[in-house]
Backbone as JSON, one array per atom type, in Angstrom:
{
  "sequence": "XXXXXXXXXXXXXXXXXXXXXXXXXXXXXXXXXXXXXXXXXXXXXXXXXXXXXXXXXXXXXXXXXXXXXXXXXXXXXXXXXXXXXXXXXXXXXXXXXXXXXXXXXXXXXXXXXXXXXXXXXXXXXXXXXXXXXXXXXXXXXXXXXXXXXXXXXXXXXXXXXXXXXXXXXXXXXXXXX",
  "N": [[-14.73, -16.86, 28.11], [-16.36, -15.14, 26.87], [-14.79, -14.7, 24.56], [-14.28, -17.02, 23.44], [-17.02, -17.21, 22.17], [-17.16, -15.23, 20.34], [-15.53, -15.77, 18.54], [-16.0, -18.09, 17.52], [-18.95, -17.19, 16.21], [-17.73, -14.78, 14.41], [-16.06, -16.57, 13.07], [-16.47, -17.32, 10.02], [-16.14, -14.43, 8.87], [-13.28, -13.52, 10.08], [-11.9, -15.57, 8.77], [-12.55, -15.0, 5.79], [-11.47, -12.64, 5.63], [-8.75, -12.95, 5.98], [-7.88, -14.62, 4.46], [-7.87, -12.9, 2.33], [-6.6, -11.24, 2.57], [-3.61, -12.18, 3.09], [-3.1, -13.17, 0.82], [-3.12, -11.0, -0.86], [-1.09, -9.67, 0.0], [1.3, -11.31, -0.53], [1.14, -11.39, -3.19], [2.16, -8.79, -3.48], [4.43, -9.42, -2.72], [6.03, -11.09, -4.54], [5.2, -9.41, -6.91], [6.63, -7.2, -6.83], [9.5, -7.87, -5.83], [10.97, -9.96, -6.79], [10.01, -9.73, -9.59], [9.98, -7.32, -10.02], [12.44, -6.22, -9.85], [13.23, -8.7, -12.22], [12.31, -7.39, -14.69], [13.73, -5.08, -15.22], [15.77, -5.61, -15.05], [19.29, -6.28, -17.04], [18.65, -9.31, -18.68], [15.5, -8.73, -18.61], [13.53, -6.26, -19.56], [15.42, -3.92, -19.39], [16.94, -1.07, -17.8], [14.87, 1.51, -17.85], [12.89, 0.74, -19.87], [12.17, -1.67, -18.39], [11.08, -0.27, -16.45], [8.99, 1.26, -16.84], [7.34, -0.37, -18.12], [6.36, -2.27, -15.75], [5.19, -0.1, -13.86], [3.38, 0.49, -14.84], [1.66, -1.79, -15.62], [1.39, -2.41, -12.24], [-0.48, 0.43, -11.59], [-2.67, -0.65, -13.11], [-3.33, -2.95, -11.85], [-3.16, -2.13, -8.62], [-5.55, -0.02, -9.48], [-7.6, -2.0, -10.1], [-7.45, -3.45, -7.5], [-8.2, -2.13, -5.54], [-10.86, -1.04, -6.67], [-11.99, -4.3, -6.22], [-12.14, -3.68, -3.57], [-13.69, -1.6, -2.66], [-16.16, -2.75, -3.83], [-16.21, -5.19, -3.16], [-17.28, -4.58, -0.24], [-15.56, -5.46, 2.47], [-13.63, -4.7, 4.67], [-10.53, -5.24, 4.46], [-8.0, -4.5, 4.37], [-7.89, -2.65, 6.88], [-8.41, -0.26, 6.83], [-10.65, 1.11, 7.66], [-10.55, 0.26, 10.61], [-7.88, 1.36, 11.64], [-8.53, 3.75, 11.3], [-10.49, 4.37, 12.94], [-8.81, 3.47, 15.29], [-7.49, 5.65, 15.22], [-9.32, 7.93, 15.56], [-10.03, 7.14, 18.39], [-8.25, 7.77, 20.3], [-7.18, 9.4, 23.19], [-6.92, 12.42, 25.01], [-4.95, 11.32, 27.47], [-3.4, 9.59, 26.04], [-0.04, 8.31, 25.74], [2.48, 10.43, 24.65], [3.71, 9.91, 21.69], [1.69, 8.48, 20.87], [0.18, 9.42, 20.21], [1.7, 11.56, 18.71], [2.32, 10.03, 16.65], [-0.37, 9.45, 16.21], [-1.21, 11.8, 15.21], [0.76, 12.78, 13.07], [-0.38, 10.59, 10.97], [-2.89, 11.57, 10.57], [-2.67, 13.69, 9.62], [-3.03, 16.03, 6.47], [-3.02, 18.01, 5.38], [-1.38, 20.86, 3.87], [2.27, 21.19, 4.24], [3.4, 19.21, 6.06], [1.11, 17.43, 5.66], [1.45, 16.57, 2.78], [4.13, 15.54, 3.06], [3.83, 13.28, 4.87], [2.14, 12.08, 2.86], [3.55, 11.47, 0.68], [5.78, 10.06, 2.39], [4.06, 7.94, 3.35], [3.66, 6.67, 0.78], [5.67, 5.45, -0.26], [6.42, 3.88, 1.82], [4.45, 2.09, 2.45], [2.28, 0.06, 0.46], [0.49, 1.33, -2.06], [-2.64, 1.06, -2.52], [-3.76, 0.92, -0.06], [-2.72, 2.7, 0.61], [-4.42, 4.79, -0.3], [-7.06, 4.01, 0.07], [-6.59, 4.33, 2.99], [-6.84, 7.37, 3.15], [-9.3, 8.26, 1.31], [-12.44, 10.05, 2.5], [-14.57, 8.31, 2.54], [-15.99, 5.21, 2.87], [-16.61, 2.44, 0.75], [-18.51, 3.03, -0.42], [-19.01, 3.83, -3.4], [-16.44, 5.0, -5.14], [-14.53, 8.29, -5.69], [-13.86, 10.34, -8.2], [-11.85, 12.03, -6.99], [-10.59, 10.17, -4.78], [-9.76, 8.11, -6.96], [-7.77, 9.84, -8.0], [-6.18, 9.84, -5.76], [-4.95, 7.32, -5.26], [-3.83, 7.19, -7.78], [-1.85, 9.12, -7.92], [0.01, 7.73, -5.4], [0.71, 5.46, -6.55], [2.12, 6.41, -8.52], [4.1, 7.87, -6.77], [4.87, 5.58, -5.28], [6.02, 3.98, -7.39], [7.97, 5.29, -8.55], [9.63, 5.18, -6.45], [10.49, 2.31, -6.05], [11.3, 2.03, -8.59], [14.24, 3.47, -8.64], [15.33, 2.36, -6.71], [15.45, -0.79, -7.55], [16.34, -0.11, -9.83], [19.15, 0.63, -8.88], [19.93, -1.67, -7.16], [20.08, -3.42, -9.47], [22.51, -2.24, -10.81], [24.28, -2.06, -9.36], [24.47, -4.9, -8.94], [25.3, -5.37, -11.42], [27.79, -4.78, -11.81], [28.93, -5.66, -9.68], [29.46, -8.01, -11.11], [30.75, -8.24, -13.02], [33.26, -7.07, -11.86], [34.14, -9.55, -10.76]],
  "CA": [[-15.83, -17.53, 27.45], [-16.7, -14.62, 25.47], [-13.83, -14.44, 23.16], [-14.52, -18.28, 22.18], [-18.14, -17.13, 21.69], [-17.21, -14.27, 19.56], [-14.7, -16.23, 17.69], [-17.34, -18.85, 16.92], [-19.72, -16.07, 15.86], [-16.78, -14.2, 13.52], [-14.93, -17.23, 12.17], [-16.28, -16.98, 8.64], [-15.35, -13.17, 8.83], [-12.08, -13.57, 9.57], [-11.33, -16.51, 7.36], [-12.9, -14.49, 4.29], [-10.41, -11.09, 5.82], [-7.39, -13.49, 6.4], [-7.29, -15.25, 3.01], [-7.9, -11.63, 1.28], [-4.89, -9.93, 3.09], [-2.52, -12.92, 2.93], [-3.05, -13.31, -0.86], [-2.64, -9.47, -1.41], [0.79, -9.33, 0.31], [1.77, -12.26, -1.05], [1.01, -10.97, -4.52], [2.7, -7.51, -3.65], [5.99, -9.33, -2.75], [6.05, -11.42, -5.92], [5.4, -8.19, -7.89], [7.59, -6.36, -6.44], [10.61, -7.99, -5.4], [11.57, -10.77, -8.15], [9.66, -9.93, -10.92], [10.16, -5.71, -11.11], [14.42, -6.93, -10.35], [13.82, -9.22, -13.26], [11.97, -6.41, -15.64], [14.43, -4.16, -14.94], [17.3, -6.19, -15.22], [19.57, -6.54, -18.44], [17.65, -10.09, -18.52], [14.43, -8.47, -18.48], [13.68, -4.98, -20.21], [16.12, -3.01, -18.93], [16.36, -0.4, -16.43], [13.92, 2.53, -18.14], [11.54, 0.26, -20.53], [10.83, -1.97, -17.56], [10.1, 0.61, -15.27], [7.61, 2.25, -17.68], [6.13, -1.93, -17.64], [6.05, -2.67, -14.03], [4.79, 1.47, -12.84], [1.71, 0.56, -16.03], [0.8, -3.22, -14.78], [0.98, -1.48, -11.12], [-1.3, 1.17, -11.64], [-3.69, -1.46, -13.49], [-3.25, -3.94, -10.74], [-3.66, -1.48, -7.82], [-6.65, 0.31, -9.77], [-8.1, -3.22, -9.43], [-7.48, -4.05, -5.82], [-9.16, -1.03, -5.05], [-11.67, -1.07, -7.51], [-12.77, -4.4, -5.8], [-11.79, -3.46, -2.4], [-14.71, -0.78, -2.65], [-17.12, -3.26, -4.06], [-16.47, -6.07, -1.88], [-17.7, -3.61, 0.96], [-15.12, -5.47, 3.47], [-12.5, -4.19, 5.49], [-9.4, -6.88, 4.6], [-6.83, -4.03, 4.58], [-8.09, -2.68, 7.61], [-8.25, 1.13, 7.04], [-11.7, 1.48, 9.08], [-9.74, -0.04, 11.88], [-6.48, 2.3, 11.85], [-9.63, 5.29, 11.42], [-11.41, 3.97, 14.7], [-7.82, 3.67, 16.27], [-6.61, 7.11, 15.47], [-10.27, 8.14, 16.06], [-10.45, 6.86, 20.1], [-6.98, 8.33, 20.97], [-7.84, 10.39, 23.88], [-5.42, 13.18, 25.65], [-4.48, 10.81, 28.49], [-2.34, 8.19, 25.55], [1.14, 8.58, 25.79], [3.04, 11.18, 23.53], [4.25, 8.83, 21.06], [0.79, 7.87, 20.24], [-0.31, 10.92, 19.87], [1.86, 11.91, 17.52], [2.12, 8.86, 15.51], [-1.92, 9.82, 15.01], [-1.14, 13.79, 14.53], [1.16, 12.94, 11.57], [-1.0, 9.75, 9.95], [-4.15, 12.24, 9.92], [-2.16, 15.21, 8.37], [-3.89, 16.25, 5.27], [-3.22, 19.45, 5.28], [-0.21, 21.6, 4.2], [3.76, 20.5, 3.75], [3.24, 17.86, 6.69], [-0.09, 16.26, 5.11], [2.15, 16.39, 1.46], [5.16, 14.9, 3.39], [3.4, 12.02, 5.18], [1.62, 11.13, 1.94], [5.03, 10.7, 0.19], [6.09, 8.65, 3.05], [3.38, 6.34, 3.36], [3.57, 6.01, -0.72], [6.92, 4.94, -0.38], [6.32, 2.8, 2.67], [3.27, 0.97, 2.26], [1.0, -0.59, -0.33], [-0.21, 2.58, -2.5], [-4.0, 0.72, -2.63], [-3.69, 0.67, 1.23], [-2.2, 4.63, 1.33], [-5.54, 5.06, -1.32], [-8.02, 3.49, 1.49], [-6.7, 5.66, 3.97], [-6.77, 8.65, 2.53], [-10.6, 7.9, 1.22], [-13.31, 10.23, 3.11], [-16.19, 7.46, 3.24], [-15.88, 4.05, 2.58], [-17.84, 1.3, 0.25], [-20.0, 3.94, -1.69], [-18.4, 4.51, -4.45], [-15.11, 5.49, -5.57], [-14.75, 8.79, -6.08], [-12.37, 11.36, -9.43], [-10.86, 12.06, -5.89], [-9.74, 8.87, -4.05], [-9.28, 7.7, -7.75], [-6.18, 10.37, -7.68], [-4.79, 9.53, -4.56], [-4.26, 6.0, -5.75], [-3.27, 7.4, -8.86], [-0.58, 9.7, -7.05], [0.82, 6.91, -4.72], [1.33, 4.71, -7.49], [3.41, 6.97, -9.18], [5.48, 7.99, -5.63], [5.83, 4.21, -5.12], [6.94, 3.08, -8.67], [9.69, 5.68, -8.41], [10.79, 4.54, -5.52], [10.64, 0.99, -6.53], [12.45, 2.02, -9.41], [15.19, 4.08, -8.0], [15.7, 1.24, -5.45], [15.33, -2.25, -8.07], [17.59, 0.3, -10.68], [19.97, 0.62, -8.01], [20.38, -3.16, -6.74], [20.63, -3.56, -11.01], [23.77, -1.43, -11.76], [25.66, -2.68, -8.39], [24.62, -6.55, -9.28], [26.08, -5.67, -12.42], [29.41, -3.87, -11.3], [29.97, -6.7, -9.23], [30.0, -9.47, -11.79], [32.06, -7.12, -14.23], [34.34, -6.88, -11.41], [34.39, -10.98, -10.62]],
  "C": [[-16.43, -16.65, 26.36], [-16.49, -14.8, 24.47], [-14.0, -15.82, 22.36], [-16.08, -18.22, 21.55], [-17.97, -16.32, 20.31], [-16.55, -15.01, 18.2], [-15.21, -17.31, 16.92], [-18.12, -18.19, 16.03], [-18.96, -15.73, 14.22], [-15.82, -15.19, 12.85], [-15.06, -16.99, 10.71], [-15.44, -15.88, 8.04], [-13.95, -13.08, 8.85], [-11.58, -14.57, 8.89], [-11.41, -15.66, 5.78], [-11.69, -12.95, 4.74], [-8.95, -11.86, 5.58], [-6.73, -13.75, 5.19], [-6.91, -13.65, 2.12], [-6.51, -11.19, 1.76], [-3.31, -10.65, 2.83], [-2.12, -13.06, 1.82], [-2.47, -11.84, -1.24], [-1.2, -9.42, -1.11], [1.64, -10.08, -0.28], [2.19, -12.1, -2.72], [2.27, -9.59, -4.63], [4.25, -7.91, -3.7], [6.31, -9.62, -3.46], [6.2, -10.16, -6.9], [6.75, -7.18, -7.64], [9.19, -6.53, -6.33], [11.35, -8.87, -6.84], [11.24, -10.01, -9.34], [10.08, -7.47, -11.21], [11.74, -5.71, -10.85], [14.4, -6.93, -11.55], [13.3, -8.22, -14.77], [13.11, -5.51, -15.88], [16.03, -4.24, -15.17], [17.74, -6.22, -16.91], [18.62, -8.08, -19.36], [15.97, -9.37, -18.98], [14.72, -7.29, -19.63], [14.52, -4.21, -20.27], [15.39, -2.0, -18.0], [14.9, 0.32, -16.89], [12.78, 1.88, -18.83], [11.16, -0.98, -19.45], [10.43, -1.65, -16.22], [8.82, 1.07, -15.67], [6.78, 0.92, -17.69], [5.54, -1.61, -16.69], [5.41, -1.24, -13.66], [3.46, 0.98, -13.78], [1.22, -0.61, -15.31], [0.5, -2.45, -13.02], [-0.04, -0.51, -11.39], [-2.76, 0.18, -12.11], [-4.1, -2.21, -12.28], [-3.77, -3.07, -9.54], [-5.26, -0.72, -8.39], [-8.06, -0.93, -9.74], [-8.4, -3.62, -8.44], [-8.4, -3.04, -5.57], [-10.38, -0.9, -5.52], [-12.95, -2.48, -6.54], [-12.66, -4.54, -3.87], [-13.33, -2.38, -1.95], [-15.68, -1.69, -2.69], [-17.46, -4.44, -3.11], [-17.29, -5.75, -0.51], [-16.41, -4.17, 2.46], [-13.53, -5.18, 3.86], [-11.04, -4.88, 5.19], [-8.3, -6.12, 4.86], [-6.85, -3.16, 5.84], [-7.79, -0.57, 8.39], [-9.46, 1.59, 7.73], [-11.05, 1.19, 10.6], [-8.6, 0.84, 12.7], [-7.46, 3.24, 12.12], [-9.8, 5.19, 12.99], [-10.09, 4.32, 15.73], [-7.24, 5.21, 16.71], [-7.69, 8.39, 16.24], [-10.35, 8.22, 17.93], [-9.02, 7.13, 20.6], [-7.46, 9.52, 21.87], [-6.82, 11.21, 24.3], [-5.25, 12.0, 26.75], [-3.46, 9.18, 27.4], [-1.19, 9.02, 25.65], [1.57, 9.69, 24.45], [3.64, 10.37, 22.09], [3.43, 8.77, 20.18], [0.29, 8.85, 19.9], [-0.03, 11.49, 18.89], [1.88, 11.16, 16.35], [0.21, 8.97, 14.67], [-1.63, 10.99, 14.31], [-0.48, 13.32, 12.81], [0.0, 12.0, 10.76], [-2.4, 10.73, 9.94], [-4.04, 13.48, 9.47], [-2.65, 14.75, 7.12], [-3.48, 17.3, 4.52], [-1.49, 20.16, 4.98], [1.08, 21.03, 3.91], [3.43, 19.08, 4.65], [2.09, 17.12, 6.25], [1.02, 15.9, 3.92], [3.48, 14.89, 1.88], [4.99, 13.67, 3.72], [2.72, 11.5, 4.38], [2.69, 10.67, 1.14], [5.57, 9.95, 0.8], [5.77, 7.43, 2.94], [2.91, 6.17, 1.95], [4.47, 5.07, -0.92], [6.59, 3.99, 0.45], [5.71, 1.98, 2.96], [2.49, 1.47, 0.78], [0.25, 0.9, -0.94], [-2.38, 2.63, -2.23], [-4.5, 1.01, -1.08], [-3.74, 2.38, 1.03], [-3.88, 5.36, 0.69], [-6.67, 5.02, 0.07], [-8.11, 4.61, 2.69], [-7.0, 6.45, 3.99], [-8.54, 8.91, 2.28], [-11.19, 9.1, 2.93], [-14.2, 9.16, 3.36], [-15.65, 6.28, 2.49], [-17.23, 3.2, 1.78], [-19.51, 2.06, -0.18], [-19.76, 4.5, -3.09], [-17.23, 4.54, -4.67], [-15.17, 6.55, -6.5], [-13.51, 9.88, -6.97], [-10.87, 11.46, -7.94], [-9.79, 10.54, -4.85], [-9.44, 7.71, -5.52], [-7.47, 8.78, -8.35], [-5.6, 10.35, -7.12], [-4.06, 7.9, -4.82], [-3.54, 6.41, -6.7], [-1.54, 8.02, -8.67], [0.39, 8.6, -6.32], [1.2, 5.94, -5.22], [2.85, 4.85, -7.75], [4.41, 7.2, -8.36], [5.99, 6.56, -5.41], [6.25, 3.93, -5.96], [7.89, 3.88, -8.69], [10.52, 5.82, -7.56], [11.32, 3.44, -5.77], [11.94, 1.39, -7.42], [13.71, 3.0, -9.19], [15.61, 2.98, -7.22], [16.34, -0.21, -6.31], [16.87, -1.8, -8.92], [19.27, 0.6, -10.29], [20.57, -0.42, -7.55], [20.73, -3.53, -8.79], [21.7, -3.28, -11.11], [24.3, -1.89, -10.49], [25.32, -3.88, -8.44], [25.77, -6.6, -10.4], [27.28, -5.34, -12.45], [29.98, -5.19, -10.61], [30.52, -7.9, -9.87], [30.72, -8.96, -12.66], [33.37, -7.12, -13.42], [35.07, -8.63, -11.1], [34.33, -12.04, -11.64]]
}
């Protein structure tokens, strides 16, 4: 009986979190998947002038999300949440979990460096930005305006290493057929 109380209570909330997060991903796969292919492609720019596009609109675009991800004040990508989680990990969770926090709150040193190149590459740079962030929804500060800035740049040259890669073996194969 709670949970339908609560859920009563919090519906607006998560309707206004749900739409925000579904739209963002939605946007990221669009950007990402068809359209930095078709930049990239002979079709499009080519490989090098539309990487230098797609890594510039990205950086704009993410400097945006974030921009009103701060102002909005709410949570939609849900890096207070992961905090709290990695936060209330006590010694009695399993090893696993433990370390899965140890590395995501490295900061510090080759393993902070290493797990921020990861999670540039592996998630959402605006997201890796969030995380990273000391304080939330006061600002945006020279500093958590360079970690976005940074994970941009590690994700667009992955992207493009990856899109420029599916490019030159699309094109090998129809050269060969």
């Amino acid at each position: 009986m709670r949970f339908v109380s609560w859920l009563k209570k919090s519906r607006e909330r998560i309707l206004a979190i749900g739409w925000r997060l579904t739209l963002f991903e939605a946007f990221c796969w669009v950007f990402n998947n068809p359209t930095y292919l078709w930049a990239m492609s002979p079709l499009g720019y080519g490989l090098v002038t539309g990487w230098l596009i797609m890594s510039t609109i990205s950086l704009v675009m993410n400097a945006g999300f974030f921009w009103r991800y701060d102002r909005d004040g709410i949570d939609w990508l849900f890096a207070n949440a992961a905090r709290k989680w990695e936060e209330g990990t006590q010694e009695s969770s399993g090893r696993f979990r433990r370390l899965i926090v140890k590395i995501s709150k490295s900061r510090d040193g080759y393993t902070g460096i290493l797990t921020f190149i990861l999670a540039s590459i592996n998630i959402d740079p605006v997201i890796v930005a969030v995380h990273y962030r000391k304080s939330h929804f006061n600002g945006i500060s020279m500093w958590d305006w360079s970690i976005l800035i940074a994970s941009t740049a590690i994700g667009n040259l992955w992207w493009g290493i990856r899109a420029g890669l599916f490019v030159e073996i699309l094109k090998l194969a129809v050269r060969h057929f």
